[in-house]
N, CA, C and O atoms as a GROMACS GRO file, in nm:
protein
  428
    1UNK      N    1   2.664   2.589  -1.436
    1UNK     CA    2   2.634   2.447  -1.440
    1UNK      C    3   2.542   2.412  -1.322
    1UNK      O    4   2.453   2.492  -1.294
    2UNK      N    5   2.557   2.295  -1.246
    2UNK     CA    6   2.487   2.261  -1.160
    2UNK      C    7   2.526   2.309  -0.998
    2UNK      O    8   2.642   2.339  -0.968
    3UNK      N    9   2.438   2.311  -0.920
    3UNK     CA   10   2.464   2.397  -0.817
    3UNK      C   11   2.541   2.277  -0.729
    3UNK      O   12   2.456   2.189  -0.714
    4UNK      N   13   2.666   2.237  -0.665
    4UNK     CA   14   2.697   2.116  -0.626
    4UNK      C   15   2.783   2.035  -0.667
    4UNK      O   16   2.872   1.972  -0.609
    5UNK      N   17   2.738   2.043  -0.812
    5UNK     CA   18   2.762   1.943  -0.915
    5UNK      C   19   2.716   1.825  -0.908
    5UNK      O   20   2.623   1.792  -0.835
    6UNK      N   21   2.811   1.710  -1.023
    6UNK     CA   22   2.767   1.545  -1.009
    6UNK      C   23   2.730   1.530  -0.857
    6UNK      O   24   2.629   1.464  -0.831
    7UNK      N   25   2.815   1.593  -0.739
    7UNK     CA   26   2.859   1.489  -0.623
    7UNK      C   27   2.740   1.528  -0.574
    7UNK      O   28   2.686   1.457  -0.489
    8UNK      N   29   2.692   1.624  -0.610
    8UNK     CA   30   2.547   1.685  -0.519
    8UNK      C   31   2.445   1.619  -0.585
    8UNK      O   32   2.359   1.563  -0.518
    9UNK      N   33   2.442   1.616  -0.681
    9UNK     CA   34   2.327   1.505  -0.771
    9UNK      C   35   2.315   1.392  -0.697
    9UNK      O   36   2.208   1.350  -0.651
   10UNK      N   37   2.445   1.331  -0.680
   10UNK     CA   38   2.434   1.161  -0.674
   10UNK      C   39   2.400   1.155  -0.496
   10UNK      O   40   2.340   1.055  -0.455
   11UNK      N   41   2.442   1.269  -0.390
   11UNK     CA   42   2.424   1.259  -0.270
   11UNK      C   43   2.293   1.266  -0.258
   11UNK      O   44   2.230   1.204  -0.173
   12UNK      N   45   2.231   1.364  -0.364
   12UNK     CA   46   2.020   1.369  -0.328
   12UNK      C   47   1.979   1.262  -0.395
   12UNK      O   48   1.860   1.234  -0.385
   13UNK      N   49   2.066   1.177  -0.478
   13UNK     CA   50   2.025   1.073  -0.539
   13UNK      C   51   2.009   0.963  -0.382
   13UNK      O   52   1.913   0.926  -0.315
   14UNK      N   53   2.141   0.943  -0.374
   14UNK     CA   54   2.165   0.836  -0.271
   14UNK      C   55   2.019   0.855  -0.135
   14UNK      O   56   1.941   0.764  -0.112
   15UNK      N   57   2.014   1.014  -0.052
   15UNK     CA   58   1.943   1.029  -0.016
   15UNK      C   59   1.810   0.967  -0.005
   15UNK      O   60   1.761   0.902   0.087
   16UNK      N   61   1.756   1.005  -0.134
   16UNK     CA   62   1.659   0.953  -0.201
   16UNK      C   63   1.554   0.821  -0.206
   16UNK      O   64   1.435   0.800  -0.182
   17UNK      N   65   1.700   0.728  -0.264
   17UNK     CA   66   1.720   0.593  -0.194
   17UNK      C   67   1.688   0.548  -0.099
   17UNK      O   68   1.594   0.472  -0.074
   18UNK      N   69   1.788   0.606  -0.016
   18UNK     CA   70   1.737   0.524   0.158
   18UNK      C   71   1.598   0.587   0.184
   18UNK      O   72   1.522   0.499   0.224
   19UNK      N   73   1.548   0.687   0.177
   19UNK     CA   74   1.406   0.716   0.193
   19UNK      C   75   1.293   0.658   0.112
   19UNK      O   76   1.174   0.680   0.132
   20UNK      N   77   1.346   0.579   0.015
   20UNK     CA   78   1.231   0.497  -0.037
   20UNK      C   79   1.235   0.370   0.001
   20UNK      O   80   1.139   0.292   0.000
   21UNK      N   81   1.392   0.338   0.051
   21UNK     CA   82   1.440   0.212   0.113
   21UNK      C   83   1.329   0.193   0.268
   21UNK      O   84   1.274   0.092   0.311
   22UNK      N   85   1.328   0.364   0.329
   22UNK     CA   86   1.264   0.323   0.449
   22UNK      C   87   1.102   0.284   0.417
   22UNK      O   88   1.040   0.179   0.436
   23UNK      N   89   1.047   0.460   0.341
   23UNK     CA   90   0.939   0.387   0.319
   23UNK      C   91   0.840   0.245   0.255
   23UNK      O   92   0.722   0.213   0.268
   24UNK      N   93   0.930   0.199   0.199
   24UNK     CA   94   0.908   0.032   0.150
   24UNK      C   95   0.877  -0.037   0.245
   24UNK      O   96   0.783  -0.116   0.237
   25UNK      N   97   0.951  -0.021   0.360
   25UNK     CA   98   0.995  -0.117   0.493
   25UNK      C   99   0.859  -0.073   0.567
   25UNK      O  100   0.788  -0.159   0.618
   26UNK      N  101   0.822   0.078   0.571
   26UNK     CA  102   0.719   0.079   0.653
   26UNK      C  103   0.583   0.042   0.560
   26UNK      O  104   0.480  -0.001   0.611
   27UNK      N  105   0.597   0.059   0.453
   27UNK     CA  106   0.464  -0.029   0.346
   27UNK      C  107   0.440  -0.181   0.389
   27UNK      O  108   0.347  -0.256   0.420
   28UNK      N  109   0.558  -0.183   0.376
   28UNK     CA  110   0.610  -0.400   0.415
   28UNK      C  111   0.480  -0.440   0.532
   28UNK      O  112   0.408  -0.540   0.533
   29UNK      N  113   0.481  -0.281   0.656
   29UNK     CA  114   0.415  -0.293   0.767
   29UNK      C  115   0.319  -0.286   0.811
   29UNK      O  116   0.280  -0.327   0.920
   30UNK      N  117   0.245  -0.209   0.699
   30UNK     CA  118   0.134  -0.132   0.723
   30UNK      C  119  -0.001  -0.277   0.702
   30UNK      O  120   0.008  -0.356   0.607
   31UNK      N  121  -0.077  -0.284   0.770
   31UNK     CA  122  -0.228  -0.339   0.781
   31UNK      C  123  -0.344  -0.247   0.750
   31UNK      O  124  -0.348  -0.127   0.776
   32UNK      N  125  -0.422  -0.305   0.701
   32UNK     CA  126  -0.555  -0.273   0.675
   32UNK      C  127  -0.660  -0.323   0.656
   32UNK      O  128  -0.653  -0.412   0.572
   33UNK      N  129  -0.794  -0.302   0.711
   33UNK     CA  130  -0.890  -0.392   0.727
   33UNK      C  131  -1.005  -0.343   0.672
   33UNK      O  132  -1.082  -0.264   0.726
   34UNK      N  133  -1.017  -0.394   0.554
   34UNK     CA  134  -1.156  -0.371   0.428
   34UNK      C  135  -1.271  -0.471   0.497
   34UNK      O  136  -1.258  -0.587   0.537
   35UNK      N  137  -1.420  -0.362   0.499
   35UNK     CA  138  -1.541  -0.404   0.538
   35UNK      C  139  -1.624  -0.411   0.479
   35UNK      O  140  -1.625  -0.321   0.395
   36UNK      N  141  -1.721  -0.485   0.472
   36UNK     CA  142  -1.836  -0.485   0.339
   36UNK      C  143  -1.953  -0.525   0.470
   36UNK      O  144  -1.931  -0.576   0.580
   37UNK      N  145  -2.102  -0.471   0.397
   37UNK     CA  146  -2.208  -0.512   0.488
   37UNK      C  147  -2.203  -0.443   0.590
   37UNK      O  148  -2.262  -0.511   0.674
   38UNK      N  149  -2.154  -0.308   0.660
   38UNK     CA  150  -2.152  -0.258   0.791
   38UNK      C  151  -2.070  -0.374   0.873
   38UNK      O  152  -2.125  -0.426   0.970
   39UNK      N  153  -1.968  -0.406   0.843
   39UNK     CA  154  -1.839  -0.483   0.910
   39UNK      C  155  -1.914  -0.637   0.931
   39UNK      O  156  -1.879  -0.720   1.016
   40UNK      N  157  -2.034  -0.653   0.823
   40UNK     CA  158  -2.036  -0.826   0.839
   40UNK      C  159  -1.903  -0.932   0.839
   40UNK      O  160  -1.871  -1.035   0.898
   41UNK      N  161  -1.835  -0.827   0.718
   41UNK     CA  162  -1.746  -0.918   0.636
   41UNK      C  163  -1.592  -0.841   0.673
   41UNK      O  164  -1.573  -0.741   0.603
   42UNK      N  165  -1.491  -0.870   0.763
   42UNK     CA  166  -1.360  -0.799   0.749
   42UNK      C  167  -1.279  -0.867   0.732
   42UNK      O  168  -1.282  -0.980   0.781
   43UNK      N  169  -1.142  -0.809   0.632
   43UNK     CA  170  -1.081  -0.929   0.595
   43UNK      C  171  -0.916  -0.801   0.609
   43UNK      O  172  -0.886  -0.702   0.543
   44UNK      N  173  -0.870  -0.846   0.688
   44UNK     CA  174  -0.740  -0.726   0.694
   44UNK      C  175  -0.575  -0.787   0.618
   44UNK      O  176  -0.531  -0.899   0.644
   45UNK      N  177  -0.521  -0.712   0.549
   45UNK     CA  178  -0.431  -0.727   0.463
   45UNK      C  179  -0.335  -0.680   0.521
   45UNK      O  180  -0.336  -0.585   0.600
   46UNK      N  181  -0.197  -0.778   0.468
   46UNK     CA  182  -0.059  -0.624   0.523
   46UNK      C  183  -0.044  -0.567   0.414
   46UNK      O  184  -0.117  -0.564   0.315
   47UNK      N  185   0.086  -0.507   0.444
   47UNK     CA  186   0.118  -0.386   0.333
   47UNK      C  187   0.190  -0.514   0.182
   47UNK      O  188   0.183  -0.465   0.069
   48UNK      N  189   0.223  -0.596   0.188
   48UNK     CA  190   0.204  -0.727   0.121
   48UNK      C  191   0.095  -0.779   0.050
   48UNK      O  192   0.111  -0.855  -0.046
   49UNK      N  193  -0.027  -0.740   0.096
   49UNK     CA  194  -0.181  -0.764  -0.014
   49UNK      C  195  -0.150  -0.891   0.078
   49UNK      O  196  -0.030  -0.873   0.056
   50UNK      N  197  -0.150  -0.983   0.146
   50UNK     CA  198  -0.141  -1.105   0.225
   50UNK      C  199  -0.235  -1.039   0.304
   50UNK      O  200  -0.236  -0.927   0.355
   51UNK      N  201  -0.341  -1.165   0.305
   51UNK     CA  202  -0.477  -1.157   0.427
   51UNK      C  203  -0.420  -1.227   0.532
   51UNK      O  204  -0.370  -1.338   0.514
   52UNK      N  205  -0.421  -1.183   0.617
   52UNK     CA  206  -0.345  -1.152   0.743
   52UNK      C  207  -0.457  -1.205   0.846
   52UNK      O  208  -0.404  -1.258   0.944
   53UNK      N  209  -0.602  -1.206   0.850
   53UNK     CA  210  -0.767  -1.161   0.929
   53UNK      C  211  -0.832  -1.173   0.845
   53UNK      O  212  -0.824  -1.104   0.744
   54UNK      N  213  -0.949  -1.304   0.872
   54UNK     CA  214  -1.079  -1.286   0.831
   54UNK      C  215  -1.185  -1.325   0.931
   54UNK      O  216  -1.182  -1.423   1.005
   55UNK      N  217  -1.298  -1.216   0.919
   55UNK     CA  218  -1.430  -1.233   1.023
   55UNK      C  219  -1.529  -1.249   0.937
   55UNK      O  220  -1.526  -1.173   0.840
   56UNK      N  221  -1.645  -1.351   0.947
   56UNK     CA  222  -1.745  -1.343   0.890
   56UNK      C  223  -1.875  -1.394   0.977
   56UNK      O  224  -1.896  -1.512   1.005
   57UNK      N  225  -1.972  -1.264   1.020
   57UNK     CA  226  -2.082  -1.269   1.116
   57UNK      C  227  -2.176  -1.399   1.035
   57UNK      O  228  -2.204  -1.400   0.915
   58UNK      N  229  -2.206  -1.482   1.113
   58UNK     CA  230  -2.280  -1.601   1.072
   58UNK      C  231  -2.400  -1.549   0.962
   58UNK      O  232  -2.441  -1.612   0.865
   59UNK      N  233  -2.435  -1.440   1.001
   59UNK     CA  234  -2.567  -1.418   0.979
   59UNK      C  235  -2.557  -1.370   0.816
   59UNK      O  236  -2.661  -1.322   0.770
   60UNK      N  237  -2.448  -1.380   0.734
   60UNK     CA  238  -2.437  -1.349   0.644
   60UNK      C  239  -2.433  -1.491   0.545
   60UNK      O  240  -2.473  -1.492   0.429
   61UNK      N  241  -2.375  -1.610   0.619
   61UNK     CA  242  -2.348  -1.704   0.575
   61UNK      C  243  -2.472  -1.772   0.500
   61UNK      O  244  -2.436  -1.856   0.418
   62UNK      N  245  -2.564  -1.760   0.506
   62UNK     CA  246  -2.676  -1.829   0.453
   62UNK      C  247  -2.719  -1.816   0.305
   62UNK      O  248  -2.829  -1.846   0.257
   63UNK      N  249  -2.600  -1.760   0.236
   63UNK     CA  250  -2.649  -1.682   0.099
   63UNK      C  251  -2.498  -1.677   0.030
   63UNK      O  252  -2.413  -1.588   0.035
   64UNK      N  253  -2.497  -1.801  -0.034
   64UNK     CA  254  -2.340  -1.792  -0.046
   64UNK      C  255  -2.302  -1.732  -0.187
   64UNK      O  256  -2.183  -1.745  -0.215
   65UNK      N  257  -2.365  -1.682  -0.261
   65UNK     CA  258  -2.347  -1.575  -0.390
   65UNK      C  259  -2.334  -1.383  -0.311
   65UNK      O  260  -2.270  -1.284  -0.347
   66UNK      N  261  -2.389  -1.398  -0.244
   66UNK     CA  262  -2.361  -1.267  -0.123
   66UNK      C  263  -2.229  -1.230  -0.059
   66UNK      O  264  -2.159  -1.130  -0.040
   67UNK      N  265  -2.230  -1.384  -0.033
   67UNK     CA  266  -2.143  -1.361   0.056
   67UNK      C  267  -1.981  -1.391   0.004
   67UNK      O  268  -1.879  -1.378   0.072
   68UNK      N  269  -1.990  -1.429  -0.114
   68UNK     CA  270  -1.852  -1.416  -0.217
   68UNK      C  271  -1.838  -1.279  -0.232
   68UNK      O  272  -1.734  -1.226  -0.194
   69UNK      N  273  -1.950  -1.196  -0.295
   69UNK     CA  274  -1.957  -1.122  -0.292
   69UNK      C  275  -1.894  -0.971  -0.185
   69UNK      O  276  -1.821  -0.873  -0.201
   70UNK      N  277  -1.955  -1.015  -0.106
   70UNK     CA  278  -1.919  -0.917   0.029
   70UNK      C  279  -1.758  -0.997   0.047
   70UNK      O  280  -1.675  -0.932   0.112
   71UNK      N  281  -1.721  -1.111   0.002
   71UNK     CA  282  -1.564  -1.078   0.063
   71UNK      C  283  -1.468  -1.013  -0.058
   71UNK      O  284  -1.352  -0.978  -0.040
   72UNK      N  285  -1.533  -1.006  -0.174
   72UNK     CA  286  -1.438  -0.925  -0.275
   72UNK      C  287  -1.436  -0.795  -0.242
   72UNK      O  288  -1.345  -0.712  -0.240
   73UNK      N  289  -1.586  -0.789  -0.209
   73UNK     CA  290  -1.606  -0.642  -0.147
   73UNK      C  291  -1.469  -0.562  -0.048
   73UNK      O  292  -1.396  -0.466  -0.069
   74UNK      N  293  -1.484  -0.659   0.064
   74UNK     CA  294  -1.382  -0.596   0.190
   74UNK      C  295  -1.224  -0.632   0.144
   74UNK      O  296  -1.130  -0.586   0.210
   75UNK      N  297  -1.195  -0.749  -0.019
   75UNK     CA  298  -1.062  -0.743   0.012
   75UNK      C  299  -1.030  -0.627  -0.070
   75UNK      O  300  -0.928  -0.574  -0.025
   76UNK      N  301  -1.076  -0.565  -0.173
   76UNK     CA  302  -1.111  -0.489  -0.265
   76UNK      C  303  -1.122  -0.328  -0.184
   76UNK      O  304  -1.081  -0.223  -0.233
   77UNK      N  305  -1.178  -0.341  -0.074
   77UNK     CA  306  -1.154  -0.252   0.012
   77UNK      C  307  -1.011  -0.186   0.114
   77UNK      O  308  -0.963  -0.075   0.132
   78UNK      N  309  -0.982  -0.324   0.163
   78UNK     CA  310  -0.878  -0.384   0.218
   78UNK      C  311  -0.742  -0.295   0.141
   78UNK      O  312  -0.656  -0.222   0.191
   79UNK      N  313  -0.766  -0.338  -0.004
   79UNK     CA  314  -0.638  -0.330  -0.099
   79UNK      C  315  -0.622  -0.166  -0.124
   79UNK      O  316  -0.517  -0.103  -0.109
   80UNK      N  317  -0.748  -0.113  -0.165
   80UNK     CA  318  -0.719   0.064  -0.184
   80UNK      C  319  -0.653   0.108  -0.040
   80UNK      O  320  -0.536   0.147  -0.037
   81UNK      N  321  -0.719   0.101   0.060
   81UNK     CA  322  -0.648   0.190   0.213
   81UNK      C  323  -0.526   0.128   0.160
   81UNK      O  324  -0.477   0.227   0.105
   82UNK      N  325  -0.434   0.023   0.136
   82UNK     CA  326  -0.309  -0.003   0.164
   82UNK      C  327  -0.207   0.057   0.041
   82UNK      O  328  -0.092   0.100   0.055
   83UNK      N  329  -0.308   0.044  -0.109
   83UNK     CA  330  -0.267   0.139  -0.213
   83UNK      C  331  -0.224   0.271  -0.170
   83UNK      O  332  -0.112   0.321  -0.171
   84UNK      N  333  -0.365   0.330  -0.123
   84UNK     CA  334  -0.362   0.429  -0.078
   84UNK      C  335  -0.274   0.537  -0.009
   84UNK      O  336  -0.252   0.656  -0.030
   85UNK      N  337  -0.224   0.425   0.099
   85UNK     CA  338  -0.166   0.491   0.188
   85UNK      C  339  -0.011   0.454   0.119
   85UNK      O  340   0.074   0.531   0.163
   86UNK      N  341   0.027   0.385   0.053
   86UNK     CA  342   0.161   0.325  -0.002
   86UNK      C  343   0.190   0.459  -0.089
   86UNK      O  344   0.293   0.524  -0.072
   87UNK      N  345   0.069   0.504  -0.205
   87UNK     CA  346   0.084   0.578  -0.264
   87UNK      C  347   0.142   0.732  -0.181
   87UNK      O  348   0.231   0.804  -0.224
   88UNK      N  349   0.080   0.751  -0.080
   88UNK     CA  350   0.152   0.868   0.024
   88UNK      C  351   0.277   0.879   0.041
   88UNK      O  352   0.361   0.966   0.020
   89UNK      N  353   0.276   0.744   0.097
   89UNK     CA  354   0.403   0.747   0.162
   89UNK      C  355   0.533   0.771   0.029
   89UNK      O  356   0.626   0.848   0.049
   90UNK      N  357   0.524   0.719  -0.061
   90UNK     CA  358   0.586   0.717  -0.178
   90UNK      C  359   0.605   0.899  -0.219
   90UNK      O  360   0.706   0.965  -0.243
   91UNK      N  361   0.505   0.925  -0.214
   91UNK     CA  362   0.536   1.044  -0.302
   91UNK      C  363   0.605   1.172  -0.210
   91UNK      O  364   0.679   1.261  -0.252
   92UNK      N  365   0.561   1.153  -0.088
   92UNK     CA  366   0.689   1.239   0.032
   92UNK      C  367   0.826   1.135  -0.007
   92UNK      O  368   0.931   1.195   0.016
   93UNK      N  369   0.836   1.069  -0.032
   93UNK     CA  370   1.003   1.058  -0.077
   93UNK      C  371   1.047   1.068  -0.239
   93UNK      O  372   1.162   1.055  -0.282
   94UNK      N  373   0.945   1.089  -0.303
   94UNK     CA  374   0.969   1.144  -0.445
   94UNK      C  375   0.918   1.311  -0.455
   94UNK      O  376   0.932   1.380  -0.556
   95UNK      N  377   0.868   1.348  -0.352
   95UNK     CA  378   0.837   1.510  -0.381
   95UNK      C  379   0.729   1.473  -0.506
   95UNK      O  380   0.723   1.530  -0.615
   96UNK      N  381   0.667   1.388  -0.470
   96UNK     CA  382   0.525   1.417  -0.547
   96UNK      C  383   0.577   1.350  -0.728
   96UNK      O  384   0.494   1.320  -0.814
   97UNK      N  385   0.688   1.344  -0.741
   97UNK     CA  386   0.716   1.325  -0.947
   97UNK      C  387   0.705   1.166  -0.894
   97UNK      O  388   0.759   1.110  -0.799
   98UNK      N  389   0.623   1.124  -0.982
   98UNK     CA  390   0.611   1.003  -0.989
   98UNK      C  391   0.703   0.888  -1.110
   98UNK      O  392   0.721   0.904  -1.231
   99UNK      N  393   0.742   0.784  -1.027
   99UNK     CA  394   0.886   0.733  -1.089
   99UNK      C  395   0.783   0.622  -1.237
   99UNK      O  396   0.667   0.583  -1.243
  100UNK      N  397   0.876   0.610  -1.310
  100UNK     CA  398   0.796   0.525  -1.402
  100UNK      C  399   0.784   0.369  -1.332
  100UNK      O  400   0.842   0.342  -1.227
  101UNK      N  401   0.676   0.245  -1.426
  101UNK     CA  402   0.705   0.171  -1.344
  101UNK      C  403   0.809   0.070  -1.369
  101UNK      O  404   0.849   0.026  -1.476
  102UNK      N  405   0.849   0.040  -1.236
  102UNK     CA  406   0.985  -0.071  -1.270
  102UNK      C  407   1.109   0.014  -1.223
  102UNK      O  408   1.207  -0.052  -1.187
  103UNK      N  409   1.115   0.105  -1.220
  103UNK     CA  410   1.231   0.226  -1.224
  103UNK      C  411   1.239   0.217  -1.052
  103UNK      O  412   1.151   0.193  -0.970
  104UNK      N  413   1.354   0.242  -1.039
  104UNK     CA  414   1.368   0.235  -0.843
  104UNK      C  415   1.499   0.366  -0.923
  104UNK      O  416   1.525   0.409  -1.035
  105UNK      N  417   1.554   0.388  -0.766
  105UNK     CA  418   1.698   0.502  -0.739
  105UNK      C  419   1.766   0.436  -0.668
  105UNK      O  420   1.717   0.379  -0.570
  106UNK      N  421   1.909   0.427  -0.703
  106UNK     CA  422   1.959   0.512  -0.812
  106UNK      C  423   1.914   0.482  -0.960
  106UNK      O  424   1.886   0.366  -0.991
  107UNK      N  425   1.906   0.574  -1.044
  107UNK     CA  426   1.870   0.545  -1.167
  107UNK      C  427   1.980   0.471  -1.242
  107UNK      O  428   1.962   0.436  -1.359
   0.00000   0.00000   0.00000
């Protein structure tokens, strides 16, 4: 049967858990700051997608179809590093199998 058994299942289960429990908490934390234009435009996010920082060098301001532009750009930027790095952190506490969505542990 199983090496452990149920109780060993449900302990790497539980495990599991709190390690996605932590990494959540450090996602919760994480910042990131998307740039467009060689850093005309920075607009930094937390691990929340909440803009947190925005800079915009004057010299961009004069062109305001641009410059909508350049801020979708940097939040759009902003949002992958924090994907990004969420997606990491996630998969060192799933060993890489990716959970369906909606699904948390315990199952």
């Amino acid at each position: 049967m199983f090496k452990g058994g149920m109780a060993g299942m449900m302990q790497k289960a539980q495990k599991m858990q709190e390690d996605m429990q932590k990494a959540q908490a450090e996602i919760k934390n994480l910042t990131a700051t998307g740039k467009a234009a060689g850093g005309s435009v920075q607009i930094t996010l937390n691990g929340e997608h909440q803009a947190t920082n925005i800079q915009i060098d004057e010299g961009v301001m004069d062109d305001k179809d641009m410059l909508e532009d350049l801020i979708l750009t940097a939040i759009n930027d902003a949002t992958k590093q924090i994907s990004d790095t969420a997606a990491d952190k996630m998969k060192g506490v799933t060993g890489g199998m990716k959970l369906p969505d909606g699904m948390s542990l315990p199952f």
